[in-house]
C-alpha positions as CSV (number, residue, x, y, z in Angstrom):
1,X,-23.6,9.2,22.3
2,X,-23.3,5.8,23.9
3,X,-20.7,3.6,24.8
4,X,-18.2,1.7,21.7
5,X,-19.2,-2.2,21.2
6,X,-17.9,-4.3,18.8
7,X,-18.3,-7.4,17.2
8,X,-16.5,-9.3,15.1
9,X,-17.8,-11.9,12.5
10,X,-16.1,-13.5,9.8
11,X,-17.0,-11.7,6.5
12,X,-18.5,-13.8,4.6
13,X,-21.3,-13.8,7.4
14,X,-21.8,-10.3,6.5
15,X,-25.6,-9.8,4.4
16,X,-26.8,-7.5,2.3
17,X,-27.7,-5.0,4.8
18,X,-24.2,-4.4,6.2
19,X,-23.1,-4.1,2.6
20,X,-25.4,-1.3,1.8
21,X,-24.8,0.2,4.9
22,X,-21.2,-0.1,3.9
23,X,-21.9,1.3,0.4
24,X,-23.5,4.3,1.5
25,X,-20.6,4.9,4.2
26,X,-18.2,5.2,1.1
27,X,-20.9,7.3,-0.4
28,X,-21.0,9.9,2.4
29,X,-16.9,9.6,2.9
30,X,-14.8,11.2,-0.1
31,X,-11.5,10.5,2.4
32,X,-12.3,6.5,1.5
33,X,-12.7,6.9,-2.5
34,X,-10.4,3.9,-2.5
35,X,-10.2,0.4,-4.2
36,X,-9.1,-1.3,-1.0
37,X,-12.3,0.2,0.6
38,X,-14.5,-1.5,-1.6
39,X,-16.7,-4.3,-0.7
40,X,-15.4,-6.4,-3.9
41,X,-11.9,-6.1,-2.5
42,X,-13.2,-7.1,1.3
43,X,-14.9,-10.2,0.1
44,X,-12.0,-11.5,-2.3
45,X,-9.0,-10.4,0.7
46,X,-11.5,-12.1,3.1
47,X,-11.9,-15.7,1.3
48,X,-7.9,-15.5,0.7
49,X,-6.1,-14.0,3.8
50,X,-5.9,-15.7,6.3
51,X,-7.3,-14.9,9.8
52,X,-9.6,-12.6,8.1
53,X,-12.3,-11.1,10.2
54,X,-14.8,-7.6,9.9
55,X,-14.8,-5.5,13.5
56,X,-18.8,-4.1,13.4
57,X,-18.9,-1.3,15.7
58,X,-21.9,0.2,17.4
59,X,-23.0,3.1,19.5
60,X,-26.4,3.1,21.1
61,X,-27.7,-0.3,19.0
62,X,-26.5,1.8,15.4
63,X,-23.6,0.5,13.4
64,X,-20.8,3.1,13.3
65,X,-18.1,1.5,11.2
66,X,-17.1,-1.3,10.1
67,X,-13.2,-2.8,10.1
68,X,-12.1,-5.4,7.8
69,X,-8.8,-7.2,9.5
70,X,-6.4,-10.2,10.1
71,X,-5.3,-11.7,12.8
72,X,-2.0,-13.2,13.5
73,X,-1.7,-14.4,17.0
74,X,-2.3,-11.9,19.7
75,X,-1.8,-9.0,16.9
76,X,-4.0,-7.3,14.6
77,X,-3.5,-5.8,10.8
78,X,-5.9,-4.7,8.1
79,X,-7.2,-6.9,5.9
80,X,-4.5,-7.7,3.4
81,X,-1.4,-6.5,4.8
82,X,0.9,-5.7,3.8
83,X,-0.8,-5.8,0.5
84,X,-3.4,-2.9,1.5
85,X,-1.7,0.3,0.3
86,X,-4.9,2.1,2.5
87,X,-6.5,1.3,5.2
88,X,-8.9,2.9,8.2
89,X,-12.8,2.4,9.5
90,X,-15.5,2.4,6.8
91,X,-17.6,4.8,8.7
92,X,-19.6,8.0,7.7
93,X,-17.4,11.4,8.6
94,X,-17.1,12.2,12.4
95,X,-18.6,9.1,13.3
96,X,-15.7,6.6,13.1
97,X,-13.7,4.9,16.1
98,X,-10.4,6.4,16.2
99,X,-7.6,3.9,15.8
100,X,-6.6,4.2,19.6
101,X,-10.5,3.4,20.4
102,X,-10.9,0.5,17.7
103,X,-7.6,-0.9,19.5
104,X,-8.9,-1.0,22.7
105,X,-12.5,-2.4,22.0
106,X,-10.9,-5.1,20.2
107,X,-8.2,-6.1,22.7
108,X,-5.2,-6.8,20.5
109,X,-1.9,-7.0,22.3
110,X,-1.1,-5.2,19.3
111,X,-2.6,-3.5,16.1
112,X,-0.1,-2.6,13.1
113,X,-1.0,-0.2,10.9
114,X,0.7,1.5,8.2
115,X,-1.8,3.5,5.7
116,X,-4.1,4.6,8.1
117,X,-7.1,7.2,6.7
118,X,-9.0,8.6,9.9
119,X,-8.3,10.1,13.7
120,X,-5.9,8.2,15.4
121,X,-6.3,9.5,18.7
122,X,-3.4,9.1,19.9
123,X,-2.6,13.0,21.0
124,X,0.7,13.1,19.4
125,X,2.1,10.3,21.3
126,X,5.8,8.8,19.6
127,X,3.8,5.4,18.4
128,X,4.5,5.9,14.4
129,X,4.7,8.9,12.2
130,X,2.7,10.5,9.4
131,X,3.1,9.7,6.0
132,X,2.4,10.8,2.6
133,X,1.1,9.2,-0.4
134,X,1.3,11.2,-4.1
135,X,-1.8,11.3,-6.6
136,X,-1.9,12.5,-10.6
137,X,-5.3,14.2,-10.2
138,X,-6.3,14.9,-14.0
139,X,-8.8,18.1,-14.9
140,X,-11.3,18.0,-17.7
141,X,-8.7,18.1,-20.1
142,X,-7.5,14.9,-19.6
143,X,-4.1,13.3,-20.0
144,X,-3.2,15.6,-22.9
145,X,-4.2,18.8,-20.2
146,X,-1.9,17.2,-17.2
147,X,1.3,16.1,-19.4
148,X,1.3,20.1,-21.3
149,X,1.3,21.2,-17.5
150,X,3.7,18.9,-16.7
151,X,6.2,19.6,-19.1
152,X,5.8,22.9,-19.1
153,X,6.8,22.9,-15.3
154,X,9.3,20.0,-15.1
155,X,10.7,20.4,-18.7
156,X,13.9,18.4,-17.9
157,X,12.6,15.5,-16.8
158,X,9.7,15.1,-19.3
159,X,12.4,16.2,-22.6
160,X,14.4,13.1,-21.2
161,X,11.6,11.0,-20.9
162,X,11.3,11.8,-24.6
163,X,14.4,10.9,-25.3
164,X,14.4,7.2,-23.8
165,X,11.5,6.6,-25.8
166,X,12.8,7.3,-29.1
167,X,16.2,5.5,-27.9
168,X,14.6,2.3,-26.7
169,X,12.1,2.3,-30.2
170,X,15.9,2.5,-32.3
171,X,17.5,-0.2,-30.1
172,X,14.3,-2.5,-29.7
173,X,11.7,-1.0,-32.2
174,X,8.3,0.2,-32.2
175,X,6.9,0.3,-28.7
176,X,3.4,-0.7,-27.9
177,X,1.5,0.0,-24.3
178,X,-1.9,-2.0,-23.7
179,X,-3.5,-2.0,-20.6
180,X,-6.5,-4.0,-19.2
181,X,-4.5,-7.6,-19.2
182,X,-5.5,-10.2,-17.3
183,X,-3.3,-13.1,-18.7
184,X,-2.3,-14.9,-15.5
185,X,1.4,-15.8,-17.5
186,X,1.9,-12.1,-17.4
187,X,1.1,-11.8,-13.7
188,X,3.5,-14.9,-12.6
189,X,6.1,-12.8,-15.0
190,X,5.8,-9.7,-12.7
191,X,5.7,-11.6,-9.5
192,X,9.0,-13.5,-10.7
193,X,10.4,-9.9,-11.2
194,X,9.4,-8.5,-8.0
195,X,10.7,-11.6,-5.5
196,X,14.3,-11.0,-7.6
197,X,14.2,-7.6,-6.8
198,X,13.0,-8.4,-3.2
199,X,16.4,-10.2,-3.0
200,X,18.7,-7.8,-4.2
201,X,17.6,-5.0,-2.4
202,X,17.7,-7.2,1.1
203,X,13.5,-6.6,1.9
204,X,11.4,-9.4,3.0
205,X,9.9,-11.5,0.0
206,X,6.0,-10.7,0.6
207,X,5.4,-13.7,-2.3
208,X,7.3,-16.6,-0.8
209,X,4.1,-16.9,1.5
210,X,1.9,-17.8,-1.2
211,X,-1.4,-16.5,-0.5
212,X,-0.2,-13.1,-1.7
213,X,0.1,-14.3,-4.8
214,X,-3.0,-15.9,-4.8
215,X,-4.9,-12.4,-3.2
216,X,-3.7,-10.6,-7.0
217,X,-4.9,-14.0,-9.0
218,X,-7.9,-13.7,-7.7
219,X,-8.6,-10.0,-8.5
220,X,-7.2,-10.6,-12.0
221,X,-10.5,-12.0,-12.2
222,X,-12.4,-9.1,-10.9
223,X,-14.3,-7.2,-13.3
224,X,-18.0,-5.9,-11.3
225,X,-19.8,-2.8,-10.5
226,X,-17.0,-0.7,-11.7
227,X,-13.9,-2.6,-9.6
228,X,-11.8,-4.8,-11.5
229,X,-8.0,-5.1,-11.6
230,X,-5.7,-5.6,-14.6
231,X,-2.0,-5.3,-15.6
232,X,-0.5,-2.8,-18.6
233,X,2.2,-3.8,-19.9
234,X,4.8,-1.9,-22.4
235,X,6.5,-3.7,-25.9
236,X,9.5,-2.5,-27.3
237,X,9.3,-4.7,-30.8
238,X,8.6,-8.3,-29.7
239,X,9.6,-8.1,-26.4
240,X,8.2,-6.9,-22.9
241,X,10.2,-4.7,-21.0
242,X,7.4,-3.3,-18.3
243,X,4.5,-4.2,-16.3
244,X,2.5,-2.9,-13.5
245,X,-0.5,-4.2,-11.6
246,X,-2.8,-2.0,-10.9
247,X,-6.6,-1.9,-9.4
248,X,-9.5,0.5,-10.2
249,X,-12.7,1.9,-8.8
250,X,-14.9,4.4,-10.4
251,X,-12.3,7.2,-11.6
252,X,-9.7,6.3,-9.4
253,X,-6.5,4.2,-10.9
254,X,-4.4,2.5,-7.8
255,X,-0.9,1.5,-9.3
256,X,0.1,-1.4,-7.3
257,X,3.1,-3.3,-8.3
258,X,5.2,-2.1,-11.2
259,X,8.1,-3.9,-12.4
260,X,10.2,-3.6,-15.4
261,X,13.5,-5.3,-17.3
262,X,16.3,-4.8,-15.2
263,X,18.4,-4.3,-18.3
264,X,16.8,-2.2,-20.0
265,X,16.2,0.2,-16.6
266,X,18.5,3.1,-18.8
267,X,15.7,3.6,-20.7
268,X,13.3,3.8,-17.7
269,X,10.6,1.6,-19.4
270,X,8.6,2.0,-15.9
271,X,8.1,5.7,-15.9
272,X,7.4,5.2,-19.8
273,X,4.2,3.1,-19.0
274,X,2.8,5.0,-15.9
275,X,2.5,7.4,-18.7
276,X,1.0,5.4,-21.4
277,X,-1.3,3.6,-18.9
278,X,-2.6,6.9,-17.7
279,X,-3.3,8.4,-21.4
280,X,-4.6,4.6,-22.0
281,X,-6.7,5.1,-18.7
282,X,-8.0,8.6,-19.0
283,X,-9.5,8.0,-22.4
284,X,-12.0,5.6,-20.4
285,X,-12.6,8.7,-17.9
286,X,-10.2,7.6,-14.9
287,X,-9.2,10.9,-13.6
288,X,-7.4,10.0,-10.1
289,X,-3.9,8.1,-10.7
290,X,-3.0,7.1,-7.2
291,X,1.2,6.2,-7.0
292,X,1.5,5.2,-3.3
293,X,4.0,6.5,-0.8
294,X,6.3,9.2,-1.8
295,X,9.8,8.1,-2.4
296,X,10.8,7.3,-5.6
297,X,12.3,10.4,-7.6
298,X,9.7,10.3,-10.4
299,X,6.9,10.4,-8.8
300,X,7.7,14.6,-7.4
301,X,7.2,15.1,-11.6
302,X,3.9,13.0,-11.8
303,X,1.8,14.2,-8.9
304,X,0.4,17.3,-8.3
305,X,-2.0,15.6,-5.4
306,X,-1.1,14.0,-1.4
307,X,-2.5,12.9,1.1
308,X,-1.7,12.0,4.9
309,X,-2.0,8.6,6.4
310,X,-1.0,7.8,10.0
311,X,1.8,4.4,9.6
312,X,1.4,3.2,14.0
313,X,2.0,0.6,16.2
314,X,-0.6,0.5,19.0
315,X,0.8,-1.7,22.3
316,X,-1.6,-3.1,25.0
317,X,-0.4,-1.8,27.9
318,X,2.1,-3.2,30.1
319,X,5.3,-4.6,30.0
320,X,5.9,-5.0,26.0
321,X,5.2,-1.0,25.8
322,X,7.6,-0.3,28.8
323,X,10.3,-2.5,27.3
324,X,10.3,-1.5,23.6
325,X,10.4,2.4,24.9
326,X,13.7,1.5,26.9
327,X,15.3,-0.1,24.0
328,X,14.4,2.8,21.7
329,X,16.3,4.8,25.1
330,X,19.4,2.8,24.8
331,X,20.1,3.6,21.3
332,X,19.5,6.6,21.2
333,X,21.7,7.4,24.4
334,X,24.8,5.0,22.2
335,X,24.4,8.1,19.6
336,X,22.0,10.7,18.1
337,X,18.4,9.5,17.2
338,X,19.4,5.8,15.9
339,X,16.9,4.3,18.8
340,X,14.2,6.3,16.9
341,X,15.5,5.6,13.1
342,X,16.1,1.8,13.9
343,X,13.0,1.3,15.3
344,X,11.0,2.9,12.5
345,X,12.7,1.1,10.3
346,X,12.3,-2.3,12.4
347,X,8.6,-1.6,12.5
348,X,8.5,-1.6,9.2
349,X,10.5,-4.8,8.1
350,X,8.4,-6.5,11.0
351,X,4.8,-5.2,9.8
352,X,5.4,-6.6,6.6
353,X,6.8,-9.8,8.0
354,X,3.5,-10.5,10.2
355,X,1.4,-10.0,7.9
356,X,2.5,-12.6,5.2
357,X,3.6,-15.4,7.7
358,X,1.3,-17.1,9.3
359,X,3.4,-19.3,11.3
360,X,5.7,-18.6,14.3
361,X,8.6,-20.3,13.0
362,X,8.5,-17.8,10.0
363,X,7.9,-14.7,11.9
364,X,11.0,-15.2,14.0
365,X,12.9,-16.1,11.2
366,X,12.1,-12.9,9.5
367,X,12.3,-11.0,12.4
368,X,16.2,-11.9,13.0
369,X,16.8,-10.7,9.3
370,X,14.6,-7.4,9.3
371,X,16.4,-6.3,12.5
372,X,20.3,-7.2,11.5
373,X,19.9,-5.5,8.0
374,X,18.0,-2.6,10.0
375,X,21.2,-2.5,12.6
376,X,23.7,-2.5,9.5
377,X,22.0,0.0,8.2
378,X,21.5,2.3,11.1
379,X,25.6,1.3,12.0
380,X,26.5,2.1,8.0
381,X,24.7,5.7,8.4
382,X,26.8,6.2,11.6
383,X,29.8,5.4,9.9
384,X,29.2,8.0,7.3
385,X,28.1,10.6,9.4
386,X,32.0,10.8,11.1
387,X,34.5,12.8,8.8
388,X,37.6,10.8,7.8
């Protein structure tokens, strides 16, 4: 089989025969029927992230995979985080690197993943945990097909649905979904949205680094070989209560960032135009409605679809390793499994903080927030858990 190699080269040194190879991976590999896998996503991310690299594995002479990536200090990421809802090795089935291999060939003191599609090989060791993300995954029928079935099952939620539409058209009039808008004003709007709900809710502000920002500008512009991302946004009379970013490959529909009025959030104008942007989207034959991680109430009436991704941290070994597993011992020791909960959540906060600053400064700024609001958390749980 031959011993793993790697090399790594910027991307924009990559020709056209690593991108056909790389086409025909994502041919042969249904599990990466992805925007973010794309090569027109790779070569925008790469010109705009910075520290962006591609890992080019080999066995034997023969390219195996291929792993876009960023590097900040001694740590890795995929390209893109902590924008890149998926990520894993573009590789043809059974031949990829696990993530414990790619790790190791590629001497990180650290790689951060949280999305990952492939093996991990890490034989069940306590380095992350798996997740789920939830998919709409419409038949021949169409939109029309998937809402009867819907409703029919989750009549509740979908009659109230109903009922916030015709509220919002009597309080706001007629309402109006369009989809396919690339008006960068409209995109600035939903970014603006997005950073004040970053601040209410106490999460880090993945915009205040600025390239972020830039990364969804530039793919506003996108529109090639089937890839292309655009915004729908929802009117009620003259005014714009909702907005979502979203990208799309072939029949697959990514929603990305959605946003909506505050005000108006009685009337869940949101949910109202995941639903019009789908019947908008399906009438141009996207049949795969991808809504992220599971979470967020609505989505257990929208999806009838998941799929398992690995989110890990994989440590060099030595003394980092030893000392982050004693830490994790402490806490839980002071009570239950708040070692274990803290540092999931930790990992988290600090995987999305990595990614979007590029300098130290910033990091350990971020660092000192993520873990205090991740202690008051952990200490506010605690507190709830003891009977009065």
């Amino acid at each position: 089989m031959g011993a793993l190699k790697v090399e790594v080269v910027r991307i924009e040194e990559l020709g056209e025969p690593d991108w056909a190879a790389w086409r025909a991976m994502l041919a042969a590999a249904p599990a990466l029927a992805s925007p973010y896998f794309r090569p027109e996503f790779v070569k925008i991310a790469g010109r705009i992230s910075p520290g962006s690299a591609v890992a080019i594995f080999t066995r034997g002479g023969q390219t195996v995979g291929f792993f876009p990536h960023q590097r900040r200090g001694g740590a890795l990421q995929p390209l893109a985080a902590p924008m890149n809802d998926y990520h894993g090795i573009i590789a043809r089935p059974g031949e990829a690197p696990t993530l414990e291999e790619a790790a190791a060939v590629l001497k990180a003191s650290r790689l951060n993943v949280t999305a990952w599609v492939g093996a991990t090989g890490l034989d069940g060791r306590d380095l992350g945990e798996t997740r789920r993300t939830v998919q709409v995954r419409m038949g021949e029928g169409g939109y029309d097909a998937w809402y009867a079935e819907r409703r029919s099952a989750q009549g509740k939620f979908f009659k109230d649905k109903e009922r916030a539409r015709r509220s919002m058209e009597a309080e706001l009039g007629p309402l109006r979904a369009g989809r396919g808008l690339r008006d960068p004003g409209l995109l600035d709007w939903l970014i603006g949205l997005k950073r004040d709900q970053y601040r209410r809710t106490g999460r880090h502000d993945i915009f205040a680094c600025g390239w972020t920002a830039d990364l969804l500008h530039a793919l506003l512009k996108t529109d090639i070989d089937g890839f292309g991302a655009s915004m729908a946004g929802l009117w009620a009379g003259d005014r714009l209560t909702a907005i979502e970013y979203s990208m799309h490959a072939d029949d697959q529909y990514h929603f990305w960032f959605p946003a909506y009025e505050p005000s108006l959030a009685r009337c869940s104008p949101g949910i109202l135009l995941s639903m019009d942007t789908m019947r908008l989207a399906a009438e141009l034959g996207y049949r795969t409605f991808d809504f992220g991680f599971e979470g967020e109430h609505y989505k257990k009436y929208f999806c009838n679809e998941a799929r398992t991704v690995r989110e890990a941290m994989v440590l060099r070994p030595g003394l980092g390793a030893a000392v982050s597993q004693a830490a994790v011992g402490v806490l839980n020791a002071a009570g239950g499994d708040r070692g274990d909960r803290l540092r999931a959540s930790v990992r988290r906060r600090w995987a999305a903080i990595e990614a979007c600053e590029v300098s130290r400064v910033d990091r350990f700024r971020g660092a000192v927030q993520a873990a205090g609001a991740a202690l008051a958390k952990a200490k506010a749980g605690s507190a709830r858990a003891v009977p009065a």
